[in-house]
C-alpha positions as a printed NumPy array, in Angstrom:
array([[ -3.844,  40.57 ,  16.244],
       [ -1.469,  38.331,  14.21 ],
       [  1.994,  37.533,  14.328],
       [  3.924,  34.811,  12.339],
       [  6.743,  32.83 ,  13.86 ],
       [  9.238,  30.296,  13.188],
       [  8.943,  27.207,  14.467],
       [ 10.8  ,  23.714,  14.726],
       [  9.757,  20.323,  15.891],
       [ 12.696,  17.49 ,  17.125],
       [ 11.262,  13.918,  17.202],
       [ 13.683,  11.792,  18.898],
       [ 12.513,   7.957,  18.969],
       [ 14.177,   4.795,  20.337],
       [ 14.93 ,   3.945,  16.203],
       [ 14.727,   7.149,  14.19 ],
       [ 14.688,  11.007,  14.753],
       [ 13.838,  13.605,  12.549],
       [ 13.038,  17.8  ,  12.695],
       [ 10.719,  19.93 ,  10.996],
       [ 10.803,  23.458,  10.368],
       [  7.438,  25.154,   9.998],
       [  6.327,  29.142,   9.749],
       [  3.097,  29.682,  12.346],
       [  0.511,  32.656,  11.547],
       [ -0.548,  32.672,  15.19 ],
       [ -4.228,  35.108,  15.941],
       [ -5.698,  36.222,  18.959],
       [ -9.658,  36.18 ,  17.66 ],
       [-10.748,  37.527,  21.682],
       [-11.663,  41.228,  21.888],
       [ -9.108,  43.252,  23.226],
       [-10.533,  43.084,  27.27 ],
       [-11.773,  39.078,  26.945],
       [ -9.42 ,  36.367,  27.577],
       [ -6.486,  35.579,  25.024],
       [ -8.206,  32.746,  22.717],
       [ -5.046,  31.691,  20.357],
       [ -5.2  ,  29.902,  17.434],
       [ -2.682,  28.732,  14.835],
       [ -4.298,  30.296,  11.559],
       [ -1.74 ,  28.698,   9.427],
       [  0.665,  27.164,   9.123],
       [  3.282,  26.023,   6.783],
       [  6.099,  23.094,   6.342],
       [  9.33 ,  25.144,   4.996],
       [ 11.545,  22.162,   5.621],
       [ 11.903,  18.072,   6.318],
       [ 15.103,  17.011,   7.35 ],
       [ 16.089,  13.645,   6.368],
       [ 14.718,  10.609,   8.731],
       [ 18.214,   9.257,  10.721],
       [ 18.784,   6.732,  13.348],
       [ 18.881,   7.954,  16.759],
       [ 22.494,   8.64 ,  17.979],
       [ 22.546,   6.239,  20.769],
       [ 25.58 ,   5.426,  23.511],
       [ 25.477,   2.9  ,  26.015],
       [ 22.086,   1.214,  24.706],
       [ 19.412,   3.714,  25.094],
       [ 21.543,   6.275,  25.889],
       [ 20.997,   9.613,  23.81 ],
       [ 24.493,  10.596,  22.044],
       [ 23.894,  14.295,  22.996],
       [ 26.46 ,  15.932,  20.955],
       [ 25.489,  14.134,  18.073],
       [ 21.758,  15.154,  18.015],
       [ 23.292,  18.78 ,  18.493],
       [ 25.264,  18.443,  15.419],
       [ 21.979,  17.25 ,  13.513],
       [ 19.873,  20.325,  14.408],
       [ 22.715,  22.47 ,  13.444],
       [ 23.208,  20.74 ,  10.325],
       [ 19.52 ,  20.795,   9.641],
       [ 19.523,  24.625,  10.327],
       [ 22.021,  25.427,   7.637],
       [ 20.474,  23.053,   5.149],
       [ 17.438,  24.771,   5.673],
       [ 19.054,  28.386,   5.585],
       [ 17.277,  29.26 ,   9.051],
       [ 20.003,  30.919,  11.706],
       [ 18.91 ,  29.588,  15.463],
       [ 18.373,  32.846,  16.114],
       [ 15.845,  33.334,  14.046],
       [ 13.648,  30.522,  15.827],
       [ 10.99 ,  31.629,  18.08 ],
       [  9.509,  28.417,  19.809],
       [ 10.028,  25.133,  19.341],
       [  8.428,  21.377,  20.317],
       [ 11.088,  17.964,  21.22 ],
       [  9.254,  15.025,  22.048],
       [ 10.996,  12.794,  23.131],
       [  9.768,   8.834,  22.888],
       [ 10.129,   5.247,  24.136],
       [ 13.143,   3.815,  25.775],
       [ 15.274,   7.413,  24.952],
       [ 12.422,   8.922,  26.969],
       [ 14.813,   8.633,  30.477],
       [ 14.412,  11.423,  32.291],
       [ 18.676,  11.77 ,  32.189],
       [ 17.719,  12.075,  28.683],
       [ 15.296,  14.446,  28.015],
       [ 17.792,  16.518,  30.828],
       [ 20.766,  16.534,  28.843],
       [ 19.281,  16.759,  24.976],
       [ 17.848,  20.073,  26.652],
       [ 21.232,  21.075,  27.869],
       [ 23.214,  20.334,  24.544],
       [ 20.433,  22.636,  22.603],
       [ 20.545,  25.516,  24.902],
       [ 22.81 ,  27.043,  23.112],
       [ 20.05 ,  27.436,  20.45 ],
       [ 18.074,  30.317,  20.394],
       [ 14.245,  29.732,  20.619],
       [ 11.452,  28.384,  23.95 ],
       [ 11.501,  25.128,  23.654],
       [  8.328,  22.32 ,  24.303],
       [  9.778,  19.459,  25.78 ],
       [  7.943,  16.526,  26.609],
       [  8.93 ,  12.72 ,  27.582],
       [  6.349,  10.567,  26.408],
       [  5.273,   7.385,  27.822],
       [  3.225,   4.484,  25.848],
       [  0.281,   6.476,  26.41 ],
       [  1.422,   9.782,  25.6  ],
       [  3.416,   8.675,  22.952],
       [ -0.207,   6.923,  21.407],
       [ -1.869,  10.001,  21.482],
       [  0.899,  12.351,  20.115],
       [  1.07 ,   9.818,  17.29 ],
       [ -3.101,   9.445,  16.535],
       [ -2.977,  13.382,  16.304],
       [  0.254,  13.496,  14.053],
       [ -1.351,  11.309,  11.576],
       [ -4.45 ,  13.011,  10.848],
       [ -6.554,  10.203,  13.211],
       [ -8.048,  12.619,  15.457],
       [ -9.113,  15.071,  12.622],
       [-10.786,  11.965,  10.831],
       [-12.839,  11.273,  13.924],
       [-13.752,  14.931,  14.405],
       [-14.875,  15.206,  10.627],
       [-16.793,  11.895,  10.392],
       [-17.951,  11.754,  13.918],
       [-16.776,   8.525,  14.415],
       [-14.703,   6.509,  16.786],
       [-10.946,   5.494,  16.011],
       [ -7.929,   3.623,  16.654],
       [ -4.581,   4.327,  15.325],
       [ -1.982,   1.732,  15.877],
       [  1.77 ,   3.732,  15.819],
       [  3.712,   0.704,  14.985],
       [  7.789,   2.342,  15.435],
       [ 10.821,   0.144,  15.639],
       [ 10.15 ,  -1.036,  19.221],
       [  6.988,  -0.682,  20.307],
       [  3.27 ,  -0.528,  18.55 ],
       [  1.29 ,   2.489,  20.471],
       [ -2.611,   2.255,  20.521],
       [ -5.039,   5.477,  20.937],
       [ -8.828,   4.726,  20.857],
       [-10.097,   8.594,  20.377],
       [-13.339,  10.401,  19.619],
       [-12.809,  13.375,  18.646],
       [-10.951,  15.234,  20.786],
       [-11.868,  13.2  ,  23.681],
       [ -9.041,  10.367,  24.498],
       [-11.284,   7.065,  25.081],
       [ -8.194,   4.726,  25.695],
       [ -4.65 ,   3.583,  25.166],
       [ -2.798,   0.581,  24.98 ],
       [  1.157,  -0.193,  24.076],
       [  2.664,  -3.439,  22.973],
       [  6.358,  -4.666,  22.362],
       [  6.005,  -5.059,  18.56 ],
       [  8.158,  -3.28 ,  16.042],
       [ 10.197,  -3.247,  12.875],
       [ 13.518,  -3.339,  14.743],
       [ 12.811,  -6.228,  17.339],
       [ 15.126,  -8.117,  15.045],
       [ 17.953,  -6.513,  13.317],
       [ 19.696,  -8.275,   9.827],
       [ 22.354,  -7.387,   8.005],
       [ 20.837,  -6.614,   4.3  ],
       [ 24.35 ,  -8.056,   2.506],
       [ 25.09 , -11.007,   4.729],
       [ 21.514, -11.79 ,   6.209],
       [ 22.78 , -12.388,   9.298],
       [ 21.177, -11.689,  12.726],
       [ 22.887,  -9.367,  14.481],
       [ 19.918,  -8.558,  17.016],
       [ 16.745, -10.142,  18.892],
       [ 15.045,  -7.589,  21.391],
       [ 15.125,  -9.878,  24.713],
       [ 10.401, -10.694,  24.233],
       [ 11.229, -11.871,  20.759],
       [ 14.019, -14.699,  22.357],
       [ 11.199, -15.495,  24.643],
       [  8.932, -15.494,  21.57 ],
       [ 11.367, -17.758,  19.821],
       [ 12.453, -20.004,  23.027],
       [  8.607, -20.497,  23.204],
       [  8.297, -21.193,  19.479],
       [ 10.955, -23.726,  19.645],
       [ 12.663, -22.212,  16.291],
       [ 16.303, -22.371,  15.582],
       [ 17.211, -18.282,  15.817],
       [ 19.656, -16.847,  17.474],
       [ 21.842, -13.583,  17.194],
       [ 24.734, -14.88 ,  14.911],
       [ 22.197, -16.575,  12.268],
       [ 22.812, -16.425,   8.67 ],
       [ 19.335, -16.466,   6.925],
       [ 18.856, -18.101,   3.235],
       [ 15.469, -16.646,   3.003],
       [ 12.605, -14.95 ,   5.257],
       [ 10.667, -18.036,   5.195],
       [ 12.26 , -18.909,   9.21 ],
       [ 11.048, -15.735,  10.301],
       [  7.308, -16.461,   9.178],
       [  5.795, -17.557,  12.915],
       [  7.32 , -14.724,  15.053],
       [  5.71 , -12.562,  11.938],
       [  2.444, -14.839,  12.288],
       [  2.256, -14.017,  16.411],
       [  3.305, -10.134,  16.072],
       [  0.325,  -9.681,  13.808],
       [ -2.253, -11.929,  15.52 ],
       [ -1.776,  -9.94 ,  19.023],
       [ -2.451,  -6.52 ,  17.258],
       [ -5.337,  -8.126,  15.645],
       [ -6.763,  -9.154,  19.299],
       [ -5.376,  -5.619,  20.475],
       [ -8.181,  -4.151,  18.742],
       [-10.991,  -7.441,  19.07 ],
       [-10.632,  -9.388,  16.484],
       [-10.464, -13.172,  17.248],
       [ -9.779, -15.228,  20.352],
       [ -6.513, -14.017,  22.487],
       [ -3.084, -16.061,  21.698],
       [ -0.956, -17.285,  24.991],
       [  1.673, -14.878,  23.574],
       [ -0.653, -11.901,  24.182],
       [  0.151, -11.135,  28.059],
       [  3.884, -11.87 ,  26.999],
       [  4.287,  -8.361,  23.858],
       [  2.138,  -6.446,  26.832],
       [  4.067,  -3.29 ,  27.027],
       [  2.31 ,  -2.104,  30.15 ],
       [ -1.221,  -1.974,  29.318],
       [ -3.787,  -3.5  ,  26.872],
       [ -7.279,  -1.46 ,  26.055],
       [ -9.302,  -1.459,  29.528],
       [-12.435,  -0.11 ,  27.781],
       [-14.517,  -3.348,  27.056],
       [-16.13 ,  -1.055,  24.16 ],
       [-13.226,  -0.19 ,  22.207],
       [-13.535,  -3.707,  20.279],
       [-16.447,  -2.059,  18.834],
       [-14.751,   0.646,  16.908],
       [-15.078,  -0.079,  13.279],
       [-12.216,   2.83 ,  12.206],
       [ -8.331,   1.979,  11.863],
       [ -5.472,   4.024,  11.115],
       [ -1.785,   3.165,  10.967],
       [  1.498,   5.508,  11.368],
       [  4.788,   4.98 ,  12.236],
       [  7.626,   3.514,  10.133],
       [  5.874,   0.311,   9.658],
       [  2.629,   2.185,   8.5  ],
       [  5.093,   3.347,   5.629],
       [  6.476,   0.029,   4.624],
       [  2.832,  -0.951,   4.837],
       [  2.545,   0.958,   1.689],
       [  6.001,   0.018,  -0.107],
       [  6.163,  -2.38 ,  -2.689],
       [  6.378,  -6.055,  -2.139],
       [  8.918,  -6.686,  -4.159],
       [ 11.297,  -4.76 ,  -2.637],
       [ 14.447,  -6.989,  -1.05 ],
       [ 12.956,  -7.798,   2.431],
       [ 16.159,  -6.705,   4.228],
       [ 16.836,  -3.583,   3.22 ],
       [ 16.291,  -1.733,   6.304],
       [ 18.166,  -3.916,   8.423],
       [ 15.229,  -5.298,  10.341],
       [ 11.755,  -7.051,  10.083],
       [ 10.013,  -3.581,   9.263],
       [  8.914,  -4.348,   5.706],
       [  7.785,  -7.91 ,   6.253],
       [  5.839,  -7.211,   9.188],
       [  4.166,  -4.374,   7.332],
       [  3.375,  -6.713,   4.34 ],
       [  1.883,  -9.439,   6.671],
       [ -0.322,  -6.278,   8.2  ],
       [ -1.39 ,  -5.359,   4.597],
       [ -2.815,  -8.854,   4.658],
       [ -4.088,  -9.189,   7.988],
       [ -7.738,  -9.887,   9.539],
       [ -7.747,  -5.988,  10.416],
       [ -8.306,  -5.279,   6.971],
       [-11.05 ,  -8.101,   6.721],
       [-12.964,  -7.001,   9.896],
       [-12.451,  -3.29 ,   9.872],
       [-12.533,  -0.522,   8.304],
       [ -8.802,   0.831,   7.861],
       [ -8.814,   4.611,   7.266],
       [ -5.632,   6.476,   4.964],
       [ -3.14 ,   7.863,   7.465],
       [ -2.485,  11.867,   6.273],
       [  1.119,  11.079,   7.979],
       [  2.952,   7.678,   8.849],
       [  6.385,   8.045,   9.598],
       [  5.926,  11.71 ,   9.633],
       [  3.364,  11.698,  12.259],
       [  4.959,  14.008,  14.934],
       [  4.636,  17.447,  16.136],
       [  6.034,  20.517,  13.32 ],
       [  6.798,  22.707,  16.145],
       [  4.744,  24.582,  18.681],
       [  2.728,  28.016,  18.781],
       [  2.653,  29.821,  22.031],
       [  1.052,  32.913,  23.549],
       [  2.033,  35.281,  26.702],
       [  0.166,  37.35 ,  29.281],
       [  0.436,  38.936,  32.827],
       [ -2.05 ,  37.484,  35.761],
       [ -2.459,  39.985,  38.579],
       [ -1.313,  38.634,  42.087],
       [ -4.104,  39.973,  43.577],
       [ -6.89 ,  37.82 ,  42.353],
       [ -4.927,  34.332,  42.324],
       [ -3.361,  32.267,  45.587],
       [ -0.054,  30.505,  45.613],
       [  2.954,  29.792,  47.612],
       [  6.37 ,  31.923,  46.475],
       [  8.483,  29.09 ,  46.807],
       [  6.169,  27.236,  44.318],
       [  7.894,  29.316,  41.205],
       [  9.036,  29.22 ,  38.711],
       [  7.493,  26.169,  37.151],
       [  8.11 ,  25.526,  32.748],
       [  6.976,  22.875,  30.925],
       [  4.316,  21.459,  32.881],
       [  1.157,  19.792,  30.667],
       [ -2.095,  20.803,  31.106],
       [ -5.016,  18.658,  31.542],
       [ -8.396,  20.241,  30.866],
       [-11.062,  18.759,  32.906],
       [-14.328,  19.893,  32.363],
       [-17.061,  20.025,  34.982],
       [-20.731,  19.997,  34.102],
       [-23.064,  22.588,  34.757],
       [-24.877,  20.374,  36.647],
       [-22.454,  18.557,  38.77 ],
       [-21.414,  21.861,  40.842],
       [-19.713,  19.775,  43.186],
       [-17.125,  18.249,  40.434],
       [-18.437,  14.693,  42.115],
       [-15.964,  12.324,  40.252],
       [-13.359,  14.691,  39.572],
       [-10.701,  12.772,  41.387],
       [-10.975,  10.218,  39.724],
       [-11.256,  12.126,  36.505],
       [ -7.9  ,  13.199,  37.065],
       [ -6.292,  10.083,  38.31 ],
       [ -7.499,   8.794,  34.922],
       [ -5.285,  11.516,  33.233],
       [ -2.306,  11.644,  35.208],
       [ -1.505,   7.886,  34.202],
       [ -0.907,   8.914,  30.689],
       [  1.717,  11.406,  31.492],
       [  4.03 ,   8.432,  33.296],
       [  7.177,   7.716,  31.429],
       [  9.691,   5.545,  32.649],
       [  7.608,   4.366,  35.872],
       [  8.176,   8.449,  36.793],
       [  4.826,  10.902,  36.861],
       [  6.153,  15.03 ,  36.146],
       [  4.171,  17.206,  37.069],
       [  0.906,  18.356,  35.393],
       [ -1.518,  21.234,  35.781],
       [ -5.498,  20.6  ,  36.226],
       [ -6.988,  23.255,  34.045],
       [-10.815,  23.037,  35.225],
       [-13.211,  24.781,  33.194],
       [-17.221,  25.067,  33.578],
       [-17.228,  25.792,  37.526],
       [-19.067,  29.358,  37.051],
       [-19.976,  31.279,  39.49 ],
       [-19.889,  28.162,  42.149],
       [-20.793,  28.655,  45.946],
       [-18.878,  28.603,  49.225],
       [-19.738,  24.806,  49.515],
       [-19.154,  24.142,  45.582],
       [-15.743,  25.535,  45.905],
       [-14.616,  22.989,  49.241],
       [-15.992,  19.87 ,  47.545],
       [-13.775,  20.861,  43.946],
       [-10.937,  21.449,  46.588],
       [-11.167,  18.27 ,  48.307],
       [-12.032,  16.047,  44.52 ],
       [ -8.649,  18.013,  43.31 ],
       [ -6.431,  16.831,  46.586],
       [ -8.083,  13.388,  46.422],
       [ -7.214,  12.98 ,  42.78 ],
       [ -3.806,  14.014,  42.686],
       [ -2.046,  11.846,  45.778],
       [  0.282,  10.896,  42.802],
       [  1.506,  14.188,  42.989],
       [  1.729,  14.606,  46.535],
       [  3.544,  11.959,  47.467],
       [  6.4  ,  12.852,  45.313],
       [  6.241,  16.342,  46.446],
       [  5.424,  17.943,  43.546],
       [  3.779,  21.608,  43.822],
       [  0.009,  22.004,  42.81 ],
       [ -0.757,  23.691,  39.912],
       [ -4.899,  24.709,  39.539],
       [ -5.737,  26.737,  36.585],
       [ -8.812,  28.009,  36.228],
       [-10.904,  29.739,  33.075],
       [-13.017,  31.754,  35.49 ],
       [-12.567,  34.37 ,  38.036],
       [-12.426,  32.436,  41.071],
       [ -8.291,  31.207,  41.83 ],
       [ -8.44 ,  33.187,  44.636],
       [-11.532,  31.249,  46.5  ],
       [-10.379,  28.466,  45.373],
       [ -6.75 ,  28.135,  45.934],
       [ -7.65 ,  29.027,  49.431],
       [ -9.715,  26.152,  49.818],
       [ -6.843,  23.974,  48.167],
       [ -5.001,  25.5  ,  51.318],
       [ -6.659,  24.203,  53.879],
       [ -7.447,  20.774,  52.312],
       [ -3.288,  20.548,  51.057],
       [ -1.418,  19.328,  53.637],
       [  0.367,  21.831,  56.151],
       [  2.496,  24.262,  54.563],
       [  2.383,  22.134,  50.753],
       [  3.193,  24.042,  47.983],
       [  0.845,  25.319,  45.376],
       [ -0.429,  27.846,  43.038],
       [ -3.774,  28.324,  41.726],
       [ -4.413,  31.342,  38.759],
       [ -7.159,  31.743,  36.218],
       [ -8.358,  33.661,  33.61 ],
       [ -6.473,  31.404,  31.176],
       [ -7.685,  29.888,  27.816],
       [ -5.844,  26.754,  27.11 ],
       [ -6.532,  22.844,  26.122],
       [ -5.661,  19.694,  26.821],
       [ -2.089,  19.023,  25.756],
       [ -0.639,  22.527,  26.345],
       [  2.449,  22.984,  28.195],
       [  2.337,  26.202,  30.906],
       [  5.268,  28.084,  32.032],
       [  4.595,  30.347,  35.241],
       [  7.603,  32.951,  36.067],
       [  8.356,  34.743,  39.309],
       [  6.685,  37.94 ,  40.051],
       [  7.633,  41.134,  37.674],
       [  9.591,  43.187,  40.249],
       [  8.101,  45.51 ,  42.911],
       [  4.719,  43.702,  41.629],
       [  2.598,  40.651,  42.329],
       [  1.904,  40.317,  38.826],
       [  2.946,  36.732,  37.184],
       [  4.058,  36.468,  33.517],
       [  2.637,  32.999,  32.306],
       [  3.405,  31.553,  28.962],
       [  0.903,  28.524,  27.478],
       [  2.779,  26.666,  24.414],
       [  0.551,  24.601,  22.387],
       [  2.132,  21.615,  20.201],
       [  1.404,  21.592,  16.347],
       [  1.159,  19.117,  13.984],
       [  0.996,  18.645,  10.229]])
């Protein structure tokens, strides 16, 4: 079965924000009785819209109505009516990624027809969303190596160590093309993020906001430590005392990731990595181009082995492919007052064949739920476990007790349980989860569902005079 649908994706960053229209051929290769197995079969770019500056009020504010006006604008440019759009993906990144924010950019596209994706991405999210917009992941799949892509943006530079498909790390730092902000007629500084007045305090240099620059030659040692902390980032050479200092919240904690050999670069940065040096330095407005230059020139391309980006400033989602079916109520467990629930991720965690009691699960999934916080705030998430067949009485209380032990996170905020499983067992299990959940906590387990890591679920409430539950799973696309 095969059905083509239009599709948009709306990157809004702290610096720039963009959309991309895309047509999906979307197939369902299972049998007709087997479980829905989805796949995007093709898909094609119909449209880029130009890259803007993100609308901002009130510092990191998003102007809502603004970023309104830009879809709309982009629709008729494109010659798409909203109506005409069946699903679409916003991600929604760095210090825009509020919560308030993601609320109200929802709110002033509602109007638009189309079921939207929406998810606020942290450092680490935002790293991974950016290694598999570039191509990074697909590199690693195809040459079966490790890699890191650094997504060096206006603001921050996000680090994903992956293999394959499996996520092996992240790591975020506070160095971008916009930490200081010059007038390309005057040269005058109108703007030094507050780490890069530390930087400069530190430094003992003679910059402040109000500057009038003769040349780029001042700016050389805040250029010189930006660069050398990405090169330790990633192992190469001794740490400099400003490391701990451009620390967004977390540096690499796998001692083995120094070892990867493969580098990739996207972002905006990645881009002026690639412009000419002779272009006026200042045209942008900010320290994008020279800090890409010095890159060009850096120890990373001594010591490693830096791999073509397929995207750089382009490396974001093109919209998102989703699928619908019905689960019967009377093979799954949950509470009533648990649903609806929309736009929760999904993390797949598999479970070995031979570990029947999921030892280590909990702290499998504590692993995971740290790369969905944005903001200091953890949403909620559903556990997709796959690879517990046919498990025993006993098999199914440990899994129940690893899945309350890992996800405390969630409890303690009050946030309902979501289980999914891809075999026929939600019912066993979820009443397991019962008794293990604290009295009366809301949850729902189901199964029978094919999805990944990354999807986004949306469970309804029950089709009337039924128990039957129509669930949605949305899958994010990129170029």
């Amino acid at each position: 079965m095969e059905s083509v649908v239009l599709s948009v994706g709306i990157d809004i960053g702290t610096s720039t924000t963009q959309l991309i229209l895309s047509r999906l051929t979307i197939q369902n290769k299972a049998s007709l009785f087997s479980i829905p197995n989805i796949v995007i079969a093709k898909k094609e770019m119909i449209y880029q819209s130009d890259i803007i500056f993100t609308p901002l009020s009130h510092g990191y504010q998003i102007d809502y109505a603004a970023i309104a006006r830009f879809v709309g604008q982009q629709y008729m440019l494109a010659g798409v009516s909203k109506q005409s759009i069946g699903v679409g993906a916003i991600i929604i990144t760095g210090e825009t990624a509020r919560k308030e924010n993601a609320d109200r950019v929802v709110q002033a596209l509602s109007h638009d027809a189309g079921d939207f994706v929406v998810a606020t991405a942290g450092p680490d999210l935002e790293g991974i969303l950016a290694a598999r917009g570039s191509g990074a992941g697909r590199v690693s799949l195809e040459r079966k190596v490790p890699i890191i892509n650094l997504d060096i943006g206006g603001g921050t530079t996000n680090l994903a160590a992956l293999d394959g498909d499996q996520i092996l790390d992240t790591a975020c730092f506070d160095i971008g093309g916009r930490l200081i902000k010059i007038d390309p007629m005057t040269l005058q500084i109108s703007y030094i993020a507050p780490k890069i007045q530390q930087l400069i305090h530190q430094l003992k240099l003679n910059l402040f906001e109000g500057t009038i620059l003769r040349s780029a030659e001042p700016l050389n040692p805040i250029l010189d430590v930006l660069v050398q902390v990405l090169e330790n980032s990633i192992g190469i050479g001794e740490r400099t005392r400003f490391f701990d200092l451009l620390v967004t919240n977390h540096c690499f904690t796998q001692r083995d990731t120094d070892q990867i050999r493969s580098i990739s670069f996207s972002g905006g940065v990645a881009d002026c990595m690639m412009q000419s040096e002779n272009r006026q330095p200042f045209v942008y407005g900010d320290i994008g181009l020279l800090l890409g230059k010095r890159l060009r020139h850096s120890k990373i391309y001594r010591y490693k082995q830096v791999v073509a980006p397929q995207e750089t400033i382009r490396a974001t989602v093109v919209g998102a492919g989703s699928y619908s079916i019905t689960v019967s109520g009377s093979t799954i467990s949950y509470t009533p007052d648990v649903l609806p629930v929309r736009n929760v991720p999904i993390i797949k965690l598999p479970i070995e064949p031979m570990n029947g009691n999921a030892l280590g699960l909990a702290d499998q999934i504590k692993s995971c739920l740290e790369i969905f916080r944005s903001q200091g705030e953890l949403p909620n998430v559903a556990l997709y476990i796959v690879g517990l067949k046919s498990p025993s009485f006993n098999q199914l209380q440990h899994c129940a007790r690893e899945i309350v032990a890992g996800t405390h996170a969630l409890l303690d905020h009050n946030l309902p349980l979501i289980v999914i499983t891809e075999e026929d067992i939600a019912k066993a299990l979820g009443h397991s989860l019962f008794y293990n959940l604290p009295k009366n906590y809301s949850y729902i387990c189901i199964d029978r569902i094919n999805a990944n890591h990354g999807d986004y679920i949306d469970i309804g409430t029950p089709v009337p005079n039924t128990t039957v539950l129509p669930v949605s799973v949305k899958t994010l696309v990129f170029n």
